[in-house]
C-alpha positions in Angstrom: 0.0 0.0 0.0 2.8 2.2 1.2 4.3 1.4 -2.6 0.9 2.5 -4.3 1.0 5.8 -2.6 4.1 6.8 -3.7 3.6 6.0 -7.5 0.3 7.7 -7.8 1.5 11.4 -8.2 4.0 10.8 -11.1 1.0 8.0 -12.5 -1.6 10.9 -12.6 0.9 13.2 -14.2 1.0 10.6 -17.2 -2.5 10.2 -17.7 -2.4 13.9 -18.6 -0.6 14.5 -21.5 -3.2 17.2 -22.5 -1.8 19.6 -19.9 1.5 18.7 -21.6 1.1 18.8 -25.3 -0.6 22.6 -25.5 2.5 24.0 -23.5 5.2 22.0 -25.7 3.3 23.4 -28.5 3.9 27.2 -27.4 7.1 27.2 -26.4 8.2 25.4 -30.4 5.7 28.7 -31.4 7.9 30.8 -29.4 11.5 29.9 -30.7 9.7 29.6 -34.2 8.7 33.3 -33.5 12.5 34.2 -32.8 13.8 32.7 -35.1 11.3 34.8 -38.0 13.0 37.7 -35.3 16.5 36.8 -36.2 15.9 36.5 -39.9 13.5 39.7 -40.5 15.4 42.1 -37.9 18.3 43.1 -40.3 14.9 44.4 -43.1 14.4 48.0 -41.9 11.0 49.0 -43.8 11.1 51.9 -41.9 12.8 54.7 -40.1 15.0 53.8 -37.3 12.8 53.5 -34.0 9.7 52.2 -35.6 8.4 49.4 -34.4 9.7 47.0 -37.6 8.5 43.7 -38.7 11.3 41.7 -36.8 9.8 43.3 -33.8 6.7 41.9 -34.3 7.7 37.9 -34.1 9.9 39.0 -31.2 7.2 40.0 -29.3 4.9 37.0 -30.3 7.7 34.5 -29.3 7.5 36.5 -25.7 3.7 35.9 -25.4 3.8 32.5 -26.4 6.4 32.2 -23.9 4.6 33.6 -21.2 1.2 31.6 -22.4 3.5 28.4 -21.7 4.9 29.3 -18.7 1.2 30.6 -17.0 2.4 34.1 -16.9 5.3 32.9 -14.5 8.1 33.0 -16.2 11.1 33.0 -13.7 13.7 36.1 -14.2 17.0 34.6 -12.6 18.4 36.8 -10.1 21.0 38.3 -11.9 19.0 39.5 -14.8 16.6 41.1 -11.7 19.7 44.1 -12.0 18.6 44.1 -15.5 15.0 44.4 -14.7 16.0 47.1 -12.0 17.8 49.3 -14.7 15.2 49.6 -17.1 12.4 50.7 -13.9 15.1 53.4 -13.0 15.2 54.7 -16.8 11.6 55.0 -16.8 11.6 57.4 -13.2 14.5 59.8 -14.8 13.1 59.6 -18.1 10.1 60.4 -16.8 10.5 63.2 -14.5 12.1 65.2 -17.1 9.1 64.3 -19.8 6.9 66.0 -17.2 9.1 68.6 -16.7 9.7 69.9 -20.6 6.4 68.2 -21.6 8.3 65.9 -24.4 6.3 62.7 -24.0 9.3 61.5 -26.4 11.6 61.1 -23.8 9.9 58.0 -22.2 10.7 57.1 -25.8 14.2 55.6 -25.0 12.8 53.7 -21.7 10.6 51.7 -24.2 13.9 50.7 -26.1 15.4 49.3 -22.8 12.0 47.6 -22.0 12.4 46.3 -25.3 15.9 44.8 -25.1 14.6 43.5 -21.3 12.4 40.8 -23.5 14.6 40.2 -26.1 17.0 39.0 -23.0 13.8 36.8 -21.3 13.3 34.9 -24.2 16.5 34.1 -25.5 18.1 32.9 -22.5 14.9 31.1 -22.0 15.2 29.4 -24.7 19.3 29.3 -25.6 20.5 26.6 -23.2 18.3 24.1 -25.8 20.8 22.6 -28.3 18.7 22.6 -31.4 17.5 26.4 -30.3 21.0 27.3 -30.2 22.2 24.7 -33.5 19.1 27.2 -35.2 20.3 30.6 -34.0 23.9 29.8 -35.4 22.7 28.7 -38.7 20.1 32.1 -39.3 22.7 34.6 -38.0 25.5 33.4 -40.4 22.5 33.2 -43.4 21.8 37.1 -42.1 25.4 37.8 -42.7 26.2 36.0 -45.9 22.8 38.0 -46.7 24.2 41.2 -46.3 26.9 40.2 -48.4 25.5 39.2 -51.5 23.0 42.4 -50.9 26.4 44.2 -51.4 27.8 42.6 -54.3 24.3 42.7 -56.3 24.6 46.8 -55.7 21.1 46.2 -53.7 22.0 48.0 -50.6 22.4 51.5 -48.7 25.2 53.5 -48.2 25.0 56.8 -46.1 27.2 59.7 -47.6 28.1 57.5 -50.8 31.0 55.9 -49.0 29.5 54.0 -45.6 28.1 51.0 -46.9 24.9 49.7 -44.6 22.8 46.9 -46.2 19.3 46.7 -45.1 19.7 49.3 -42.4 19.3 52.7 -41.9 22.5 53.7 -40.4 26.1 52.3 -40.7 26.9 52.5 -37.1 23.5 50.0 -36.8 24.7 47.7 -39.5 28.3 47.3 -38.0 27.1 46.6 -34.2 24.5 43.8 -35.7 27.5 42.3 -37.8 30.1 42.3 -34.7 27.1 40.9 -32.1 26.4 38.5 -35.0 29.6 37.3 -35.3 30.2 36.8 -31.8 26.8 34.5 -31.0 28.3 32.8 -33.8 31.3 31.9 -31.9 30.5 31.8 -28.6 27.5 29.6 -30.1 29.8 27.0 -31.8 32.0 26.9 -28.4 29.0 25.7 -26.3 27.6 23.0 -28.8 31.3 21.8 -29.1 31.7 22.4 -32.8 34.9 24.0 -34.0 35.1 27.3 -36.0 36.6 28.4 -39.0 37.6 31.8 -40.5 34.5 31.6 -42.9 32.6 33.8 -40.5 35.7 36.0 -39.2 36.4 36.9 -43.3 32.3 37.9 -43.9 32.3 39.5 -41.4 35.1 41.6 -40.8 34.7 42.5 -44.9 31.2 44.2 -43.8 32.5 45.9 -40.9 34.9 47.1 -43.1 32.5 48.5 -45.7 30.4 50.1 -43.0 33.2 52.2 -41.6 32.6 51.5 -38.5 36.2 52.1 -36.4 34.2 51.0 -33.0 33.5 47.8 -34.6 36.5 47.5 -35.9 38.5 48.1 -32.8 35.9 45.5 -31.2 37.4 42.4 -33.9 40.8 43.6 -32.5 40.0 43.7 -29.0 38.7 39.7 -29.9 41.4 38.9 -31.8 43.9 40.0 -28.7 41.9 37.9 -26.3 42.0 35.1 -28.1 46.1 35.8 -28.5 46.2 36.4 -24.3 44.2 33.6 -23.7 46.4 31.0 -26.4 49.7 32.3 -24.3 48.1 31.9 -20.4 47.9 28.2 -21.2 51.0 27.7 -23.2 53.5 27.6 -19.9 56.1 29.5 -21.3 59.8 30.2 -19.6 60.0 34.3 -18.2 62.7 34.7 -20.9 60.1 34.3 -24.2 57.3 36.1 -22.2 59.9 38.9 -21.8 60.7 38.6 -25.3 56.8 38.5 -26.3 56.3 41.6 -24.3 59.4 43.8 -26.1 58.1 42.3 -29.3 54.3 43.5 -29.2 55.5 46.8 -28.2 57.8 47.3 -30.8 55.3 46.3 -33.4 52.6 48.4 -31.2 55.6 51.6 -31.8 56.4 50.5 -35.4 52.8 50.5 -36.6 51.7 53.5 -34.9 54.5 55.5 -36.1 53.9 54.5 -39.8 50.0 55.3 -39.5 50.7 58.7 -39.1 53.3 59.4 -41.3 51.1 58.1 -44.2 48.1 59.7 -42.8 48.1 61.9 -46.3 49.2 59.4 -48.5 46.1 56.8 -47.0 43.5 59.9 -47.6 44.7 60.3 -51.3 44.3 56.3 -51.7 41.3 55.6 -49.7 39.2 58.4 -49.5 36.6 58.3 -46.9 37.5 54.3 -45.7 37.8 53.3 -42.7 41.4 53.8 -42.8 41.2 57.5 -43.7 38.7 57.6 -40.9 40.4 55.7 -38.3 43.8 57.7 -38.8 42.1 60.7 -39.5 40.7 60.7 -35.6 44.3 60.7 -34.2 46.8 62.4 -36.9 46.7 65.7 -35.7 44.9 67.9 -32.8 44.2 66.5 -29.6 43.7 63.2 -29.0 41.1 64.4 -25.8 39.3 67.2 -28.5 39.2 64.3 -31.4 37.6 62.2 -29.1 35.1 65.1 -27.5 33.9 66.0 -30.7 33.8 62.7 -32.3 31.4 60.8 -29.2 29.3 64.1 -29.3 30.7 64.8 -25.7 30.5 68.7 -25.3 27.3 68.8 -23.9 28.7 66.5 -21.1 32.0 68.5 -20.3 29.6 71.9 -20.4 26.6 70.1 -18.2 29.1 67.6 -15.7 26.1 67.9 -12.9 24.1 65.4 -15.0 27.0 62.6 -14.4 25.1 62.7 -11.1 21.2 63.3 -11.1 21.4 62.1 -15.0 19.6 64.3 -17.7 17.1 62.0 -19.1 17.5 60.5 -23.1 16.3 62.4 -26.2 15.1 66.1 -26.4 18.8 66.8 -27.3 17.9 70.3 -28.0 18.2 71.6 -24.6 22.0 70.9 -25.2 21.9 72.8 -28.8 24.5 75.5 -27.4 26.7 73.5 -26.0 26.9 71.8 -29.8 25.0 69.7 -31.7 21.4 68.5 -31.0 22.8 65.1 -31.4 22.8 62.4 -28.8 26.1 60.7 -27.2 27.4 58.4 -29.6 27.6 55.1 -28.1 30.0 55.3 -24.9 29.3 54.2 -21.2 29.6 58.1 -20.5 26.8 58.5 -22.5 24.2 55.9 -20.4 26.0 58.2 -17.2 25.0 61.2 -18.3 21.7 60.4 -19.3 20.5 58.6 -16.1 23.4 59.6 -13.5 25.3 57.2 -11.1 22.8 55.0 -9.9 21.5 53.5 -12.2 24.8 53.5 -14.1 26.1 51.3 -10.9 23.1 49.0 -11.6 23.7 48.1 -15.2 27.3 48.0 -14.5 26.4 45.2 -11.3 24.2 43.4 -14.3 27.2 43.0 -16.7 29.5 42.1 -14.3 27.4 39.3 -12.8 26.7 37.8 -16.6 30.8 37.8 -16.4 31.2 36.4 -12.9 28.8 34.1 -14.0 30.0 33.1 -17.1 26.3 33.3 -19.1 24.6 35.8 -21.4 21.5 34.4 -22.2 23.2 30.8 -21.3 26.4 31.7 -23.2 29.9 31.4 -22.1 31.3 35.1 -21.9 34.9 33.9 -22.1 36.2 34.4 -25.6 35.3 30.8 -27.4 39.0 29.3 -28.2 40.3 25.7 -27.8 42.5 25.8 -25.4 39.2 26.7 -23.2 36.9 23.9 -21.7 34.6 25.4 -19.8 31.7 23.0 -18.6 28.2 24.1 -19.1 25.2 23.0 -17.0 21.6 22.9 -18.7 18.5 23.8 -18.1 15.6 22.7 -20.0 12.3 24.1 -19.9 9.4 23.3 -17.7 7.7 21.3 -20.0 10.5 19.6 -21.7 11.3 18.1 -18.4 7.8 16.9 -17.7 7.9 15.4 -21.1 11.3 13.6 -20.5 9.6 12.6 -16.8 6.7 11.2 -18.2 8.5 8.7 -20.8 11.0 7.5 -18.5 8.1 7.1 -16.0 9.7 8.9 -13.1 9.1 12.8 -11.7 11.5 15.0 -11.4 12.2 16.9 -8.4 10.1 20.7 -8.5 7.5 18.8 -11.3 4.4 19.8 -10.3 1.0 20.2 -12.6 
């Protein structure tokens, strides 16, 4: 009898594979949803901002989600700093909305909301092999997209000379390329698979087009870890680190030096590339004004008391005198200066758990190399597990209907 009693809870969970079926169905709608997301975000049909087609799917893969999950969907406790950031952009945003009457500026809290579900869902769903096999094998058909977009003549440029595909801005085209790239990689390290230089050439050849010198300086800043992290487990003597050491500074001196002495000679050749634009930054003037001016930074040297309180994001016209009505281009002082120290501290408390962690959605933030074998635990979802406990005829522990 005593026997009896403890069977019946995982027997009535198998007699009701109709509380099973509708939620496996909703959570294969919801990674079907983002993957139609990862293939239609690249098509801007309109202006930077809109709400896009891409977005669409994104947001339909986060209701089935939630359907499937009962509305319970469990944030883990790191991504709560997440979570916490984006509420915080919503109370500075909107105490100066009410204060210069722009509605507009609760604009760029939606964005964060935004990029809040695109981080539920994915590393919802990303610890599942054939979600993550899927993701791999639509990003690198985005890219090699782009590229044959560019040799049919079929895509954008911006000023004749930046080239950027199916987007609306360069800058845009580059960071989707380089973040691209990188799932890629950090994809094909988890799954076990080893990576070629197919995706490193189409890739860098697009950053290239675009212009983009933060992008680029992003596939060096890759390429060196991946050099650091080869040498920490090669046990070399002190003598060839030492010589390693001299060697990368000479060639740091050597190249640097040569740069700007063909500074002119590089503008005749290459026009407006992005090696007339990256040596054009730093040949000439200072390097501290270059940079000012470049990242649209006056408005923070003339206004520093936002650093603190923050100054809320968009309406960039109160800051017309102090320079352009343009917003900070794409630096942490920029998310500082728009939303002060607080909630700069919490986003920064968010990244570094993701790297103390060592997950991003389920990914491994260490730069994916060989010489690294990290293990990975899994974690399937809800009903996956029920499924799994209901075939091998056994209940695992938490499964509850």
């Amino acid at each position: 009898m005593t026997e009896s009693k403890r069977i019946i809870p995982c027997f009535r969970m198998q007699i009701q594979p109709s509380a099973i079926k509708p939620q496996l169905s909703l959570m294969l709608l919801s990674r079907a949803c983002f993957y139609a997301f990862i293939i239609l975000k690249p098509f801007y049909l309109m202006k930077s901002g809109s709400f896009q087609l891409g977005d669409l799917f994104l947001m339909l893969s986060l209701l089935a989600l939630l359907v499937a999950q009962g509305f319970s969907v469990v944030i883990k406790r790191s991504d709560g700093w997440l979570v916490c950031f984006v509420a915080l952009t919503f109370v500075v945003n909107g105490v100066y909305a009410a204060q210069y009457g722009n509605i507009g500026i609760i604009g760029a809290s939606l964005m964060y909301l935004y990029n809040l579900f695109a981080v539920i869902v994915f590393g919802y769903h990303a610890d599942n092999r054939t979600f993550l096999k899927a993701t791999i094998i639509l990003l690198r058909f985005d890219l090699l997209i782009q590229l044959l977009i560019y040799f049919t003549g079929l895509g954008s440029t911006y000023g004749g000379s930046r080239y950027m595909g199916t987007f609306n801005d360069p800058n845009q085209f580059g960071v989707f390329v380089f973040f691209a790239f990188l799932i890629i990689k950090m994809g094909e390290k988890k799954l076990g698979k080893r990576s070629t230089f197919f995706d490193d050439a189409v890739a860098l050849f697009l950053v290239y087009q675009s212009v983009s010198v933060g992008m680029f300086l992003g596939f060096g800043a890759y390429y060196v870890c991946l050099v650091v992290n080869a040498i920490l487990f090669l046990r070399l003597s002190a003598g060839k680190w030492l010589f390693l050491a001299f060697l990368g500074m000479a060639l740091c001196i050597a190249g640097l030096s040569v740069g700007l002495s063909v500074g002119s000679a590089v503008s005749a050749l290459f026009g407006d590339s992005l090696a007339h634009k990256f040596l054009t930054k730093f040949n000439g003037g200072s390097l501290v004004e270059s940079f000012i001016a470049d990242r649209q930074l006056v408005k923070v040297v003339e206004h520093p008391e936002y650093l603190v309180f923050g100054s809320g994001e968009g309406f960039m016209w109160r800051f017309a005198s102090g320079g352009p009505a343009l917003e900070i281009h794409s630096t942490p002082i920029g998310i500082i200066f728009y939303y002060g120290l607080i909630p700069s501290v919490v986003l920064a408390v968010w990244v570094a758990a993701k790297i103390k962690n060592g997950r991003v959605g389920g990914y491994y933030m260490g730069v994916p190399h060989p010489c690294l074998d990290q293990v990975l635990g899994s974690r399937e979802p809800k009903a996956a597990a029920l499924l799994d406990a209901r075939g091998a005829g056994g209940c695992p522990d938490g499964c509850r209907l």
